[in-house]
C-alpha positions as CSV (number, residue, x, y, z in Angstrom):
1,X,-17.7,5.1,-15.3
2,X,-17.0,8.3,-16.8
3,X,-17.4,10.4,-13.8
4,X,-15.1,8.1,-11.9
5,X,-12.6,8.5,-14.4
6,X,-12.8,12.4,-14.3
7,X,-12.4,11.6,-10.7
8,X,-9.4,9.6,-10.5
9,X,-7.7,11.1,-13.2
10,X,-6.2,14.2,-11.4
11,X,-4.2,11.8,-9.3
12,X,-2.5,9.7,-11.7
13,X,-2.0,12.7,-13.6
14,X,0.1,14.4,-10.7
15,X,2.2,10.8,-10.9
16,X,2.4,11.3,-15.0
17,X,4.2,14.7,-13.9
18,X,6.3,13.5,-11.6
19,X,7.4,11.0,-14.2
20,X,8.0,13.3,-17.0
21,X,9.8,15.8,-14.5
22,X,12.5,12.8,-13.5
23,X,12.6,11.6,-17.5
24,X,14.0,14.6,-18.7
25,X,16.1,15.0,-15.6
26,X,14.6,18.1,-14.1
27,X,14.0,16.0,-11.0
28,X,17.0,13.6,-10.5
29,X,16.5,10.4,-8.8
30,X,18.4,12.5,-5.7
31,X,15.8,15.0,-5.6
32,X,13.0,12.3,-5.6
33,X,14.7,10.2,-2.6
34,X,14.5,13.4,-0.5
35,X,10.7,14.2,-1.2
36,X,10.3,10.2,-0.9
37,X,11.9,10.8,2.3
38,X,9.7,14.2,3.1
39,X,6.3,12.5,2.6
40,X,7.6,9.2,4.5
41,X,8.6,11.0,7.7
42,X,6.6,14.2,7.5
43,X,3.6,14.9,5.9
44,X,2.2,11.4,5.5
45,X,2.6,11.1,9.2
46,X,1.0,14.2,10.2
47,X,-2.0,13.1,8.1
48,X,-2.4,9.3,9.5
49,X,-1.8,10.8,12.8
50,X,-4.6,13.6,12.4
51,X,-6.8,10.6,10.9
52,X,-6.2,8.3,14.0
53,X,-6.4,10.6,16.4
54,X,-9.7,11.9,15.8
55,X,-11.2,8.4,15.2
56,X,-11.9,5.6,18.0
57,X,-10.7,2.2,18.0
58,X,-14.1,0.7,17.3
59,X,-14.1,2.8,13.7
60,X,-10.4,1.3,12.9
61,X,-11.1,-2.1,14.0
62,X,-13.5,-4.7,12.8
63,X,-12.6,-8.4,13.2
64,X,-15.0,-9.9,10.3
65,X,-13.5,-6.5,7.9
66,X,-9.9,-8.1,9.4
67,X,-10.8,-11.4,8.7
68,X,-12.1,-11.4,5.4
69,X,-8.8,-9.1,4.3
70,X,-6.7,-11.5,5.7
71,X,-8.3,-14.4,3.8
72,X,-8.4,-13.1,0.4
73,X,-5.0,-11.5,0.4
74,X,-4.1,-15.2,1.3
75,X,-5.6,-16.5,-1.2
76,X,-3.8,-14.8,-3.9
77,X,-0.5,-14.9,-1.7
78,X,-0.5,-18.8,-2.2
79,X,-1.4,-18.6,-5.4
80,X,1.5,-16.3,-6.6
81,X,4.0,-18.2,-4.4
82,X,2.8,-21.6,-5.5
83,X,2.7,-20.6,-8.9
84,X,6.3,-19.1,-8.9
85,X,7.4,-22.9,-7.6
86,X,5.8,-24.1,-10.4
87,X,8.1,-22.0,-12.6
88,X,11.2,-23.5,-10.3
89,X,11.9,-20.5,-8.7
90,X,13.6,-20.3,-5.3
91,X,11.3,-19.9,-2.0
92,X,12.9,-16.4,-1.6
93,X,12.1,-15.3,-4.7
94,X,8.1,-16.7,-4.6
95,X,7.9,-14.8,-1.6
96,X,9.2,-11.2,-3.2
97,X,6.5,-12.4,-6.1
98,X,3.8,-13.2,-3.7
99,X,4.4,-9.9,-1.6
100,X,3.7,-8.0,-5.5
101,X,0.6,-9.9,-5.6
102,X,-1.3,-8.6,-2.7
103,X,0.8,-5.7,-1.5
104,X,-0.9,-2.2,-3.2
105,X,0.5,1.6,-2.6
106,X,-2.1,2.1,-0.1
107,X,0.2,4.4,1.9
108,X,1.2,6.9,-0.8
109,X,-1.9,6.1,-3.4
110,X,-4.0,4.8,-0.9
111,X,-4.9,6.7,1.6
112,X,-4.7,10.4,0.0
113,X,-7.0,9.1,-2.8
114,X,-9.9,7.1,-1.4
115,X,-10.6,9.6,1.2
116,X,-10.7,11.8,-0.8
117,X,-12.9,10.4,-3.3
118,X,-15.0,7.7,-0.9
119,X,-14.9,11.1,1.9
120,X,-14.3,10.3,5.7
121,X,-15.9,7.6,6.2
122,X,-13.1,5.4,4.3
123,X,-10.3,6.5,6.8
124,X,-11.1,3.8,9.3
125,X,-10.7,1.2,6.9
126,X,-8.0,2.3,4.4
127,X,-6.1,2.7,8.1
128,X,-6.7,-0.9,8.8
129,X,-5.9,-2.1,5.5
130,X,-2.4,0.0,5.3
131,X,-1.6,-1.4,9.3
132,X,-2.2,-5.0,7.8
133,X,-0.1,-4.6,4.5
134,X,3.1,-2.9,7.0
135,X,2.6,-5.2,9.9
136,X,1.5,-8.4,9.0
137,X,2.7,-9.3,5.1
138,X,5.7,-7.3,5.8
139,X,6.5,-9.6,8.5
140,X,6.0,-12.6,6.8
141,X,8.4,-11.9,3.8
142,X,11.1,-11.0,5.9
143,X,10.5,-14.1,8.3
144,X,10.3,-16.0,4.8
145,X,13.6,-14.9,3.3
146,X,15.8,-14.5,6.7
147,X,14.6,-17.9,8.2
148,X,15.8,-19.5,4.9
149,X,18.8,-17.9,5.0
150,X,19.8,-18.5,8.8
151,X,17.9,-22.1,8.8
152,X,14.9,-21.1,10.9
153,X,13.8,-18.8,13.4
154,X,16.1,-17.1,15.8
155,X,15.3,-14.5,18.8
156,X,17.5,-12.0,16.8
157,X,15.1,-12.4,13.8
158,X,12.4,-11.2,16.0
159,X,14.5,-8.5,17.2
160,X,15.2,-6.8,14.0
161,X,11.8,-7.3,13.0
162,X,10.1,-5.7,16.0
163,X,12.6,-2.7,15.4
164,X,12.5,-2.7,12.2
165,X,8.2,-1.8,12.7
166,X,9.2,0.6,15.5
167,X,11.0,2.9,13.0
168,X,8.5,2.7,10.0
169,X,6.7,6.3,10.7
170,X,3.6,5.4,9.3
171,X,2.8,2.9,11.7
172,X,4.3,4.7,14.7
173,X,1.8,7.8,13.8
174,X,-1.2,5.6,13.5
175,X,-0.7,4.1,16.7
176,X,0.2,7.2,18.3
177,X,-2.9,8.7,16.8
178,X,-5.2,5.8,18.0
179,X,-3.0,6.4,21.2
180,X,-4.1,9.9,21.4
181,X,-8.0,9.0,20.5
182,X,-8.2,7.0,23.6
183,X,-7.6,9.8,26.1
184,X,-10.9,11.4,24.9
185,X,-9.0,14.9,24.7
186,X,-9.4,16.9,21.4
187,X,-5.9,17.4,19.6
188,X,-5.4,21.0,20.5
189,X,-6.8,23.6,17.3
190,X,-3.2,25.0,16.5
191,X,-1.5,21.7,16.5
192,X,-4.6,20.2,14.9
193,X,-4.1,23.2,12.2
194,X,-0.6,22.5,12.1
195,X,-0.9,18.7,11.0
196,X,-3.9,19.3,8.5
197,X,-1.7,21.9,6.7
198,X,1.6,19.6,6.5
199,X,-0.5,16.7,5.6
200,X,-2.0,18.4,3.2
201,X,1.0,17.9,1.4
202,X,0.9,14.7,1.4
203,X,-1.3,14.6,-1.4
204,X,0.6,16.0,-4.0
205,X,3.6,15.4,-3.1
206,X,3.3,11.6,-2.9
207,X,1.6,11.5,-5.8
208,X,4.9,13.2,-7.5
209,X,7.2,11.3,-5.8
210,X,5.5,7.9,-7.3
211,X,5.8,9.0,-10.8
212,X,9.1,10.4,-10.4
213,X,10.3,7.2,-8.8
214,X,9.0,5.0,-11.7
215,X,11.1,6.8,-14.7
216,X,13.5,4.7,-13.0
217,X,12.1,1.2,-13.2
218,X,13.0,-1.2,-15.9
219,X,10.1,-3.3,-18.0
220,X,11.9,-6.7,-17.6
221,X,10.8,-10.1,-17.0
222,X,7.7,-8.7,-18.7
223,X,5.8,-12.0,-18.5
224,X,6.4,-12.5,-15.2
225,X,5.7,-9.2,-14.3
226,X,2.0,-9.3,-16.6
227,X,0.9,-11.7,-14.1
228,X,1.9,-10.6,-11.2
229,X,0.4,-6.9,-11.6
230,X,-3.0,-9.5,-12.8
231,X,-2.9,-11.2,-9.7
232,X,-2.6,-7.6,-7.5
233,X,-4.7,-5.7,-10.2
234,X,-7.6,-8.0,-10.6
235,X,-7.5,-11.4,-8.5
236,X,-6.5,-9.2,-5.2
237,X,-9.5,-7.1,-5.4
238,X,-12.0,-10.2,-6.4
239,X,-11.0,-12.5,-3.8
240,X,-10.9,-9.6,-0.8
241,X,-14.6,-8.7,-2.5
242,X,-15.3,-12.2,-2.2
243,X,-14.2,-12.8,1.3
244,X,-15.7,-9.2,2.3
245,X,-19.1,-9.7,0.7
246,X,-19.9,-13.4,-0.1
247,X,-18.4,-15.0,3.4
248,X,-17.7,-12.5,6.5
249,X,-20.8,-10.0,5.2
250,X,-18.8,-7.2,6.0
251,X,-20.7,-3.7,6.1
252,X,-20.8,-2.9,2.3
253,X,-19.6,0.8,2.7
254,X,-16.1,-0.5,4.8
255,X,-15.9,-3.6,1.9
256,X,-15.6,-1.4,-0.9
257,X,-13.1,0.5,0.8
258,X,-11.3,-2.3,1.3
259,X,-11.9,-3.7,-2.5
260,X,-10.8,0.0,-3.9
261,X,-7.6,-0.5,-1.8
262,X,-7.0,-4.3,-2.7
263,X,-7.4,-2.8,-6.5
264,X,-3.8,-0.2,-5.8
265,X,-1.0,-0.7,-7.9
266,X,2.0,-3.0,-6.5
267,X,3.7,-0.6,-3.7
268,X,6.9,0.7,-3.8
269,X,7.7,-0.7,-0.2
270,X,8.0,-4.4,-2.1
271,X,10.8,-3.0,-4.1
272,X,12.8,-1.8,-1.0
273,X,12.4,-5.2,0.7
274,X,13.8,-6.8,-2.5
275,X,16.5,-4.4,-2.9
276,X,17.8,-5.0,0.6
277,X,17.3,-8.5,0.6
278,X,18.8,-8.7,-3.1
279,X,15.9,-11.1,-4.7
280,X,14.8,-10.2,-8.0
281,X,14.9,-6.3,-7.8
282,X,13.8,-6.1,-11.6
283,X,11.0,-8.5,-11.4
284,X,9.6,-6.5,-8.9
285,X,10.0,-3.1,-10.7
286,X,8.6,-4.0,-13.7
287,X,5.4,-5.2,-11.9
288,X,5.4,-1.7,-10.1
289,X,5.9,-0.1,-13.4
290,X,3.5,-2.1,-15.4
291,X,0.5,-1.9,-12.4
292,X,0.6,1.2,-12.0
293,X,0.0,2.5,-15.7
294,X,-2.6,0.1,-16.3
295,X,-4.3,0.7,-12.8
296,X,-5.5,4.1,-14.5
297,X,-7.9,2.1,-16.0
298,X,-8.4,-1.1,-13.3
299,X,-8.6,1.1,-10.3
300,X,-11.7,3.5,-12.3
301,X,-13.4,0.0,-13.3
302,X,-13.1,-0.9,-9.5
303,X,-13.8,2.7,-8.0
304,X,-17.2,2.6,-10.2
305,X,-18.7,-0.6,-9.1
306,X,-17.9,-0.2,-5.4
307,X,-19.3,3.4,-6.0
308,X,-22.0,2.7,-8.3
């Protein structure tokens, strides 16, 4: 496991800097919105659209690698959720706790870091898995919250949600990238050149960005939190590896990609949907706090098996 650890430890050391650079204020929580905001819109969309465009749709999609995703993120999702009705909670706020059980920082984490250290053949399926987390879960926690809030579904509900996944530039790139694929045309060498040097940025600068980000999360609700960053830390990855390897027989090289993804830290992304829909902010930034430092250890455990 050693190796591994040597491995993964340059990137959560870049997020250790960008955390001590916002604690003692040389990076002010302006400073990290902006690069938050550079890596969003810029470099992490040059990359997933340099990924997707040079891949087919037959290495992106795989309906039993689909499936078996699907059905163990489910899993834990009703778990978390039932489990927060259990504790009384409202539905709104078991659906912000369920979204922290399965949703990991694939985008930001994610995908720099597992192609990196699993190589090339893991961008098919970390794209998958990051298309699922935006599109479908995102979906279902703000049909969740706004249906309970409105009384049920309405066409303007789908409306906003349908724009609302129009404007989020990752998926826009991806699809514009698996858009481009499909022609058959090579990207052009200088605009090829172009996007591998501004997503090359995405790498380090995401990596900052996370750190920096968490100097500003609170360790509340620490209980509550513990369990959640469990469920997303250790029952996400079992029950995908489960599903992946036990029921759909998924091919064992995507599977661990998709295990190594399910093991991420809580995203950051589940923190903005409970800011804007108001439903237990803290909750949700302690979990992002707490699963993140102890996914230093978590994701190496996981990294080593599905590498080993």
């Amino acid at each position: 496991m050693l190796p591994i650890l040597l491995k993964t430890l340059p990137f959560f050391a870049l997020i250790g800097l960008g955390y001590w650079a916002a604690r003692i204020r040389f990076f002010t929580p302006e400073a990290t919105a902006w690069l938050t905001k550079f890596v969003f819109y810029f470099a992490l969309s040059a990359m997933l659209f340099r990924f997707a465009a040079n891949l087919s749709l037959a290495e992106v999609w795989d309906t039993r690698f689909v499936a078996a995703y699907l059905l163990g993120c489910t899993v834990v999702y009703a778990l978390a959720f039932g489990v927060a009705r259990w504790r009384k909670v409202s539905i709104e706020e078991a659906a912000v706790e369920a979204q922290c059980a399965v949703i990991g920082n694939t985008g930001f984490l994610g995908v720099p870091m597992l192609v990196v250290l699993m190589g090339p053949q893991a961008v098919g399926p970390v794209l998958m898995v990051l298309a699922i987390d935006l599109i479908v879960f995102s979906t279902v926690i703000t049909l969740i919250i706004t249906g309970m809030r409105q009384g049920g579904m309405s066409f303007g509900m789908i409306k906003v949600l349908a724009i609302g996944l129009l404007k989020n530039p990752m998926i826009v790139s991806m699809a514009l990238g698996l858009c481009w694929s499909t022609t058959g045309v090579a990207v052009p060498e200088p605009a090829n050149d172009f996007m591998a040097l501004l997503g090359g940025a995405a790498t380090p600068c995401a990596l900052f960005a996370i750190g920096a980000s968490l100097a500003g999360k609170s360790a509340e609700r620490l209980a509550v939190a513990g369990w959640l960053s469990f469920c997303k830390l250790v029952l996400h990855p079992a029950a995908v590896a489960f599903a992946a390897l036990a029921i759909f027989h998924v091919d064992p090289e995507a599977a661990g990609v998709m295990i190594a993804a399910a093991a991420l830290p809580v995203a950051g992304n589940v923190y903005i949907l409970a800011q804007h829909f108001g439903v237990a902010p803290q909750r949700v930034s302690a979990s992002i706090l707490i699963s993140t430092v102890v996914s230093i250890l978590t994701v190496t455990i996981v990294m080593a098996l599905v590498m080993g």
